[in-house]
Steps between C-alpha positions, in 0.01 A plus 500: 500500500517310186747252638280466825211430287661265279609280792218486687324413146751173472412408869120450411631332182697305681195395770290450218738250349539312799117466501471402116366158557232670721401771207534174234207357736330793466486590134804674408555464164853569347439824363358619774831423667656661236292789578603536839840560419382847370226591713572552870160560566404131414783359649391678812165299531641212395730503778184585696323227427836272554489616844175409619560171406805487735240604760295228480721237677429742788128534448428115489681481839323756638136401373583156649582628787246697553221238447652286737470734764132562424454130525664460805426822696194605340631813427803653236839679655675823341740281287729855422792370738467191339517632098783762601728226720482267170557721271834663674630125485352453141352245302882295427563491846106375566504258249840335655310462774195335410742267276636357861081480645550820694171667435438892566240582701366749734400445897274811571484621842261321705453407868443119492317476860367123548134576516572712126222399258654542129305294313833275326641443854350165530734321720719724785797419712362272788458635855845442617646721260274778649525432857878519488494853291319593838715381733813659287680189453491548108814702375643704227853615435468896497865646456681292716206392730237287534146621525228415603218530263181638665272534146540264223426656181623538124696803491441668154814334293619413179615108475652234334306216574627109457208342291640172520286211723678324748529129468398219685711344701686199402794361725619846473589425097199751425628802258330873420385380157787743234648681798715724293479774758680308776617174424859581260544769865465212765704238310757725455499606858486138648769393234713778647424416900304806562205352583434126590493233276196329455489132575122448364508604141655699239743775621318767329154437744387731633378239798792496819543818487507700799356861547829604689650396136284677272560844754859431497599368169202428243299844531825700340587228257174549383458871491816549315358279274164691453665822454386618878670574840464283724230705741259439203462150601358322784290168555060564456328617834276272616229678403656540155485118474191427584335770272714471197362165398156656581544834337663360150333219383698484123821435700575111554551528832150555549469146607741560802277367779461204391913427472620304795837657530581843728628813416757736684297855608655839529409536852655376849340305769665668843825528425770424210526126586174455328335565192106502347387232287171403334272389191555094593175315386495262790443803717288748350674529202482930435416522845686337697818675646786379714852571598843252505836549536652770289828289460346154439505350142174325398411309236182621471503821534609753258482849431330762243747887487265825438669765363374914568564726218 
């Protein structure tokens, strides 16, 4: 028992060392250091007090979240998915993320009909977006089929969003301003023939880039990269894009309408051959919504990943 205690003494000695700089900030004089070394008791609530401010990475997240869903929705979410998904993946892993703009955030559960009235959803997909959902030409991959989607909706997820605003176009030279997410991934898979070069600009752009090339080749570079499988990642639903500008004003691609390049969507128009695009200025900017070629390489059209935790 002795020997049990005495270890288990030396782990919270051992936390509370690795927090010193945090107890420093705090008050902690050296002898009362020295006094912890003899008291479990006080070494106990020290550690205590060490880990609640681990916690508060997670708190700040979470208040922020919540406030932005208030603003947005006019109402708050139960946030406990949220807190527990983060916290299995831990504040390290979080913080690697946010270091390459890949924000965590929740998507509560919400039918998104076109006549909804939430008081931040100031400017919705235009009419063709809806009249197609009700025909069934709009598509997603389920399995190993396409689906069509008959409600569109958020679906009660935890994300990793890409904060970064898109750039205007520019002869196809235009870059994702510090694109240290994607940019070392695509040179390096251009430079080794995987995907096609790009005649425009810089081989790390993330511009010519088809969305049969991101499926194929770009989506598991990257989540091998993030430390996820590659099911975790897929392109924003249209109504993901046109909300998340909308719903999260402190991210910079808040200004997303009023880009004039497009953006590759998760979704299918009919059939394989052809893919969802949308936030252009020149037509709508967040609302507008159209489809191309799922093979073609544009130069000025890009694409944003969305990873589900």
């Amino acid at each position: 028992m002795e020997r049990s205690c005495a270890k288990d003494f030396g782990k919270e000695l051992g936390a509370v060392h690795e927090g010193l700089i945090t107890l420093r900030n705090l008050g902690l004089t050296a002898e009362g250091w020295e006094k912890m070394k003899d008291n479990k008791e006080l070494a106990k609530k020290v550690v205590e007090i060490i880990e609640g401010e681990r916690e508060i990475w997670l708190e700040k997240i979470i208040a922020q979240e919540r406030a932005c869903h208030l603003d947005f929705f006019g109402r708050e979410f139960d946030l406990t998915d949220f807190a527990v998904t983060l916290k299995k993946y831990g504040e390290s892993k979080v913080r690697f993320w946010q270091k390459l703009k890949m924000e965590p955030a929740f998507l509560p559960e919400v039918t998104m009909p076109q006549d909804a009235n939430f008081r931040g959803w100031k400017i919705k997909p235009e009419n063709w977006f809806w009249q197609k959902i009700a025909e069934g030409k709009i598509l997603r991959q389920v399995g190993n089929d396409l689906v069509a989607i008959k409600e569109v909706r958020l679906e009660g997820i935890t994300v990793l969003i890409d904060t970064r605003l898109k750039p205007e176009y520019n002869g196809g030279k235009q870059m994702y301003k510090n694109d240290n997410l994607l940019g070392p991934t695509i040179e390096r898979l251009r430079k080794a023939g995987e995907i096609a070069k790009y005649e425009y600009g810089p081989q790390s752009s993330r511009f010519g880039v088809s969305a049969d090339e991101w499926e194929n080749c770009i989506k598991p570079a990257l989540a091998q990269k993030l430390g996820l499988n590659s099911n975790q990642l897929r392109l924003e639903h249209t109504i993901e894009a046109n909300i998340i500008p909308q719903l999260y004003p402190y991210m910079p691609r808040k200004d997303d309408g009023n880009i004039n390049t497009w953006v590759w969507y998760e979704e299918y128009f009919g059939a394989r051959g052809l893919r969802l695009v949308g936030g252009y200025s020149g037509y709508g900017g967040l609302a507008s919504v159209y489809c191309f070629s799922s093979g073609f390489h544009w130069d000025f059209e890009s694409f944003r990943p969305l990873a589900v935790l």
